[in-house]
C-alpha positions in Angstrom: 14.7 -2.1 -102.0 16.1 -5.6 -103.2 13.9 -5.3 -106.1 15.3 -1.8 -107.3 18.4 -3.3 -106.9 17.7 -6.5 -109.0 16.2 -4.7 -111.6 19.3 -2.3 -111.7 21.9 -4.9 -111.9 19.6 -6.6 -114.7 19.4 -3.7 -116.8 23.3 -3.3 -116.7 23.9 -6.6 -117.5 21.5 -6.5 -120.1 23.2 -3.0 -121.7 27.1 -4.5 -121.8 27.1 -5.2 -125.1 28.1 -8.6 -127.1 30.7 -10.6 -125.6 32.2 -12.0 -129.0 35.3 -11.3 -130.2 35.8 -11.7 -134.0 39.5 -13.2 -134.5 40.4 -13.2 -138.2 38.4 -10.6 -139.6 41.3 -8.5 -139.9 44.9 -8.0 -140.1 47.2 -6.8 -137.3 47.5 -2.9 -136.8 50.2 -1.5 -134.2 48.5 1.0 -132.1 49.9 2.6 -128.9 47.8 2.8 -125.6 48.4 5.8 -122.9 46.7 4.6 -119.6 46.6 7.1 -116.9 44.7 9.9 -115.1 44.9 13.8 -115.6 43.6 15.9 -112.8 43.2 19.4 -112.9 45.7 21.2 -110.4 47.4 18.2 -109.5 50.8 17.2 -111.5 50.9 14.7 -114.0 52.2 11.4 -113.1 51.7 7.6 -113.6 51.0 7.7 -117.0 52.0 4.0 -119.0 52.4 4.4 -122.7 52.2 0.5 -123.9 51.5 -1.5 -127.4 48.9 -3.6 -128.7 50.1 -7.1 -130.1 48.4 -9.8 -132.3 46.1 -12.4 -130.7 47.8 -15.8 -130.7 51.3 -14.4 -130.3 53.5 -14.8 -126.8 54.8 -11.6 -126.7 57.8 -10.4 -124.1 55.8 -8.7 -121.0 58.8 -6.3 -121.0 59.1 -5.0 -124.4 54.9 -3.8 -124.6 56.3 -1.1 -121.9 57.4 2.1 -124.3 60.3 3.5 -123.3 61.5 7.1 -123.2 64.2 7.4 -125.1 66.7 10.6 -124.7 68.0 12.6 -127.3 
């Protein structure tokens, strides 16, 4: 069993992918990011709608939050 086990956890480990990060290669783009989970029958709530910002910026914690604004 602890074999199976090993050899699972190698092969994930193995599939994640590169862990660089390119910083440079292109210019900022402002994008927005919805985080949250839809489930069928149940109503929709705890969705976040945030914003990206540049690396090597300090940005305000507070203003990445969207806020719903009313008409």
């Amino acid at each position: 069993m602890k074999k199976y086990l090993f050899a699972i956890l190698s092969l994930l480990l193995v599939m994640c992918g590169e862990g660089t990060v390119e910083i440079g290669s292109g210019q900022y783009k402002p994008k927005i990011v919805v985080e949250g989970y839809i489930i069928p029958g149940n109503p929709i709530k705890g969705i976040r709608i945030t914003r990206n910002f540049p690396i090597n910026t300090q940005p305000n914690p507070f203003s990445l939050i969207l806020k719903k604004r009313r008409s």
